[in-house]
C-alpha positions as CSV (number, residue, x, y, z in Angstrom):
1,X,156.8,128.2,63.6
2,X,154.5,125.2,63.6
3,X,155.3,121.2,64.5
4,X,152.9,118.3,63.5
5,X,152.9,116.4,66.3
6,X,150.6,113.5,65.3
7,X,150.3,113.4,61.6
8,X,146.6,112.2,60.3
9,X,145.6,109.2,57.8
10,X,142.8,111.1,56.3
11,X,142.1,108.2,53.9
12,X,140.2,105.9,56.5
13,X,136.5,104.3,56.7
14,X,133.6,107.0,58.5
15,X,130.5,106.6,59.6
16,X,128.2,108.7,58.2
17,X,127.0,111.4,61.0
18,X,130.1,110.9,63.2
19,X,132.2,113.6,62.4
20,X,134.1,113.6,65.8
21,X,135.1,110.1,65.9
22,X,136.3,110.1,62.1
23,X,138.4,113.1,62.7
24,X,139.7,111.8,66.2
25,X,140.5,108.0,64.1
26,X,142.5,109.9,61.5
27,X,145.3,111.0,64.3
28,X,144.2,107.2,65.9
29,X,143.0,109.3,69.2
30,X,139.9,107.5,71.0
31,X,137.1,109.4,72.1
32,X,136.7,111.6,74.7
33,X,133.7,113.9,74.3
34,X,130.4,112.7,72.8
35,X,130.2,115.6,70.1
36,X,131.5,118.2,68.4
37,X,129.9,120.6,69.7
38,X,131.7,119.2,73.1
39,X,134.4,119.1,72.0
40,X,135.6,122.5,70.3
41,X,134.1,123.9,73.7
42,X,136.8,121.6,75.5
43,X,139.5,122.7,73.4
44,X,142.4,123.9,75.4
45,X,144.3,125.7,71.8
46,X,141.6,127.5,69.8
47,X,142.0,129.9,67.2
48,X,138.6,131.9,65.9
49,X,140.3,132.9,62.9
50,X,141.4,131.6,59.4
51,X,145.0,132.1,59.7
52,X,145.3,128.2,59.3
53,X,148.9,126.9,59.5
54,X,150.7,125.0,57.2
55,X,149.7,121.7,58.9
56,X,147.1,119.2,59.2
57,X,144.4,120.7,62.0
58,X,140.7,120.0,62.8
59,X,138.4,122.6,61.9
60,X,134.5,123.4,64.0
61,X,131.4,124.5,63.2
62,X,128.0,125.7,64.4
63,X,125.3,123.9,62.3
64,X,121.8,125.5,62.3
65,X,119.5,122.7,64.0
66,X,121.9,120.2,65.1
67,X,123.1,121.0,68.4
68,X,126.3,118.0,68.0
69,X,127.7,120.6,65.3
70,X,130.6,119.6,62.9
71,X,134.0,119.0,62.8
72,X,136.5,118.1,59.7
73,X,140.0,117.8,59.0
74,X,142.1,120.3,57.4
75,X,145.2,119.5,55.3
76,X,147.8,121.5,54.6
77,X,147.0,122.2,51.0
78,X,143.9,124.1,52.0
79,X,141.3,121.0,51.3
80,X,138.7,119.5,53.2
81,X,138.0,115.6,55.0
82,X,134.2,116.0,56.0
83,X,131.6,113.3,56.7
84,X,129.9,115.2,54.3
85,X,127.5,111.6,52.6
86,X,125.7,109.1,53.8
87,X,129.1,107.0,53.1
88,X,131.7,105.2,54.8
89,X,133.9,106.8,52.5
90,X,135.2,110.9,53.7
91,X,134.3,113.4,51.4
92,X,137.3,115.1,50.2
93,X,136.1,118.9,49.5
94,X,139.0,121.0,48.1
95,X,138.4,124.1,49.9
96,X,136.2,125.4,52.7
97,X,134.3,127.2,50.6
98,X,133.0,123.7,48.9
99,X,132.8,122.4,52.4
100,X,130.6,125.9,52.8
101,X,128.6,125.7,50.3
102,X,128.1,121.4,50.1
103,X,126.0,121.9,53.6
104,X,124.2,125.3,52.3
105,X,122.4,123.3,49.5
106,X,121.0,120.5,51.4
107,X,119.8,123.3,53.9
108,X,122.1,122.8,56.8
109,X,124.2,125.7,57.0
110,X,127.3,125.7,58.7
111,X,129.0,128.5,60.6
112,X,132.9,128.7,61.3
113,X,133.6,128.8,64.6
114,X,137.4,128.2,64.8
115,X,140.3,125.6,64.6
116,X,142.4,124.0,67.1
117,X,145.8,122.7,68.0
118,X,144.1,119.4,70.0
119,X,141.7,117.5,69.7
120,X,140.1,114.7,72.6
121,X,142.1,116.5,75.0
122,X,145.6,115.8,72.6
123,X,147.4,118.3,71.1
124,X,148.2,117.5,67.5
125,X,149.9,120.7,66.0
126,X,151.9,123.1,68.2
127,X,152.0,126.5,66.7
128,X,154.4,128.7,68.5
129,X,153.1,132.3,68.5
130,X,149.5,130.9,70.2
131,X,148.2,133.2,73.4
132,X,147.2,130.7,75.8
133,X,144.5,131.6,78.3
134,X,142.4,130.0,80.7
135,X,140.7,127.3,79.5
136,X,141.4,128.0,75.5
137,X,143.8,129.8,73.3
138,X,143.6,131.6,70.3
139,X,144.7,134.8,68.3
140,X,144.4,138.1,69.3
141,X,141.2,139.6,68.4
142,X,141.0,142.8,67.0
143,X,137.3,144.5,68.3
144,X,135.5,143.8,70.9
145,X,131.9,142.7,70.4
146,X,129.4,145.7,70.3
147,X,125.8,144.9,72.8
148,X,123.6,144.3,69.7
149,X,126.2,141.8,68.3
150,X,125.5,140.4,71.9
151,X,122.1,140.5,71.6
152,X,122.2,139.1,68.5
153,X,124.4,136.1,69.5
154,X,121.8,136.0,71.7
155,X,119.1,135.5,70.0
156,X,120.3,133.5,67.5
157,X,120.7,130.8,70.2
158,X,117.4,131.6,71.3
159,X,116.1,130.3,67.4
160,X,118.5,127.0,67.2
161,X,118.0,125.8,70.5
162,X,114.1,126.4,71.5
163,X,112.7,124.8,67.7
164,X,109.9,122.1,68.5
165,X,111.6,118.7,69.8
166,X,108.5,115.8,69.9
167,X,109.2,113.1,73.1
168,X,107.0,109.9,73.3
169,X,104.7,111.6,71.5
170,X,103.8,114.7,73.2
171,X,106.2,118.5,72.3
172,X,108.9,119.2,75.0
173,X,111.7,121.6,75.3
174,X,113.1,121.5,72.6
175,X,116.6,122.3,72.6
176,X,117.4,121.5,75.7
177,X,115.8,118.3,75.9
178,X,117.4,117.3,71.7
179,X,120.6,118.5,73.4
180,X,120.7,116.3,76.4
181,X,119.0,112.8,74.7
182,X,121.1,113.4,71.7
183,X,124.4,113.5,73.6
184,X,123.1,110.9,76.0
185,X,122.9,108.8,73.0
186,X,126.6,108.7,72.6
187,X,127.8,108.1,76.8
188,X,125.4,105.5,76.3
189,X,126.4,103.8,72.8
190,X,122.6,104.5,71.5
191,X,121.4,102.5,74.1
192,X,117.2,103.2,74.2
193,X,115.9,105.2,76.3
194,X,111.9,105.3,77.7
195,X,112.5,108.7,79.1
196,X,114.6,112.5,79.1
197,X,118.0,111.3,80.7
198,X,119.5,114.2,82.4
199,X,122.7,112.6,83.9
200,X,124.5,113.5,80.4
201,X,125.5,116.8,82.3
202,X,127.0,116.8,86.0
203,X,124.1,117.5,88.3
204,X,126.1,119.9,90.6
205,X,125.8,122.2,87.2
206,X,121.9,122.4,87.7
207,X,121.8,122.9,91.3
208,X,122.9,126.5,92.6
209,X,122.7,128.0,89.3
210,X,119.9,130.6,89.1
211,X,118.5,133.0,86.5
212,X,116.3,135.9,86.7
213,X,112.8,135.8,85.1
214,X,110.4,139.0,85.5
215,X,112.2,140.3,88.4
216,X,112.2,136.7,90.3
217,X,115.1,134.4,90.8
218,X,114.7,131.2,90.0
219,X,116.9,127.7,90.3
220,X,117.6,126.3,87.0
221,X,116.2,123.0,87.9
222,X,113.4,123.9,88.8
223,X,113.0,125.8,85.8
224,X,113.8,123.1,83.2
225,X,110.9,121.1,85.1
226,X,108.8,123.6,84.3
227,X,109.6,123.9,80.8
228,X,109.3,120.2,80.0
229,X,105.9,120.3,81.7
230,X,105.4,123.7,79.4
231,X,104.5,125.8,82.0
232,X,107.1,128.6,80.5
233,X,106.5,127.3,76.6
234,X,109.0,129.0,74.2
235,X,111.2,131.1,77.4
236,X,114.9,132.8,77.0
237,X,116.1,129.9,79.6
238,X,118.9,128.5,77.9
239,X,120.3,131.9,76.8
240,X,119.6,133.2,80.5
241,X,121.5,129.9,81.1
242,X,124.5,130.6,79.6
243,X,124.8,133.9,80.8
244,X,125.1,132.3,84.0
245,X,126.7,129.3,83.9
246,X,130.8,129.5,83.6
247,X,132.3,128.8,80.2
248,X,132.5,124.9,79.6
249,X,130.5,124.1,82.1
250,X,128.0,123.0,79.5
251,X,129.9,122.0,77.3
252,X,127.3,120.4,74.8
253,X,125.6,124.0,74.5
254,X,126.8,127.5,73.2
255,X,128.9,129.2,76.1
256,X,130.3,132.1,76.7
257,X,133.5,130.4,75.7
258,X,132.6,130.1,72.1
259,X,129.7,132.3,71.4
260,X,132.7,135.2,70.4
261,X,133.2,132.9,67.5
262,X,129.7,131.9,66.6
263,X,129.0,135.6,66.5
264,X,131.9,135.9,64.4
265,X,130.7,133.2,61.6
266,X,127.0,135.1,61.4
267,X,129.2,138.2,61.1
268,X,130.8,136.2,58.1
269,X,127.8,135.4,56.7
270,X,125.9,138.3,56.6
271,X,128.4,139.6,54.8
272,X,128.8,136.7,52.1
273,X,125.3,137.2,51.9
274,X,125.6,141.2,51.7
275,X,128.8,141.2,49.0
């Protein structure tokens, strides 16, 4: 059985590239995370499949080179509010395969990862035969993942997250560094910045979090300084990083908490792309 519990004025202004805050605006919630990325990882009722309920419900994505992702709003009818122009007017697509196929021709790709019952920490749709677990919910999954679809989660991150990322002039980690001034951007309210500001994320995630590189441990601090001072260049440290950082704890990255779904969308898509 499924409840609205907030019902959704789909038919308000956006701005073009905020995605999060015209979703949030439709069920008149104020913002809570700084993108969407953030906040499907926060998402205490996710479901990584399409069995969408007859309800309105707000729908993530994984989009290739934009580490904020996507998020739009489902109705009921099956169709599609997305931030999809450079308008203030919300594109309504009439299925998710439009929605799909929209961001495939202007070459940004998206990849499901799921839909949720809340949104900004407010739970908008209760569906009553969701599993809640620790930290998230969602439907019972039917496999496990094998260790090359691991390794290819893997490495997948590994290509979105260390592209080339210019700062003041000079290449930095890439998607680290896009990641952090990006989301920075939005605690800030665009305010300029001269320089990398790393107080986006909680500093006691950095300290006491090591991973291992060529046999050596090594603090994660200390290796972020050594990437943006390219000492390591193009390294695995932000997939070694969320191996060992906790699900959620970076919230603006791909975690263990949702990288079962990611790996689930290239699943999708190799097969589109197979059929």
């Amino acid at each position: 059985m499924t409840a609205q519990l907030i019902t959704p004025n789909p038919h308000i202004p956006c701005e073009p590239g905020y995605c999060l805050q015209y979703v949030r605006e439709t069920f008149g919630l104020g913002g809570v995370y700084p993108s969407a990325t953030s906040g499907w990882s926060n998402a205490q009722y996710k479901h990584r499949d399409q069995n969408f309920p007859d309800a309105w419900v707000p729908l993530w994505f994984f989009m290739a080179d934009e580490p904020l992702g996507h998020v739009v709003l489902r109705a009921p009818d099956g169709s599609i509010f997305s931030t999809s122009d450079d308008s203030t007017v919300p594109h309504h697509h009439p299925n998710l395969a439009d929605l799909m196929g929209y961001y495939a021709r202007y070459g940004l790709p998206l990849m499901y990862l799921g839909w949720s019952e809340d949104i900004e920490t407010v739970r908008v749709v209760n569906v009553s035969n969701s599993i809640e677990y620790t930290g998230f919910t969602q439907s019972p999954q039917e496999d496990e993942l094998s260790a090359a679809e691991v390794q290819e989660i893997k490495d997948h991150i590994n290509d979105v997250f260390l592209g080339d990322y210019a700062w003041d002039g000079r290449m930095d980690n890439p998607g680290l560094a896009k990641v952090l001034i990006e989301t920075q951007k939005r605690v800030t309210a665009h305010r300029e910045e001269t320089r990398a500001a790393f107080d986006a994320l909680p500093t006691r995630v950095w300290w006491g979090t090591t991973v291992v590189r060529d046999g050596k441990e090594i603090a994660v601090i200390q290796d972020q300084a050594n990437v943006r001072t390219e000492q390591l260049g193009q390294g695995q440290v932000l997939v070694e990083i969320a191996d060992s950082v906790s699900p959620g704890a970076l919230a603006t990255l791909v975690t263990e908490a949702n990288a079962e779904a990611v790996i689930e969308a290239i699943r999708a898509r190799l097969a589109a792309t197979e059929g």
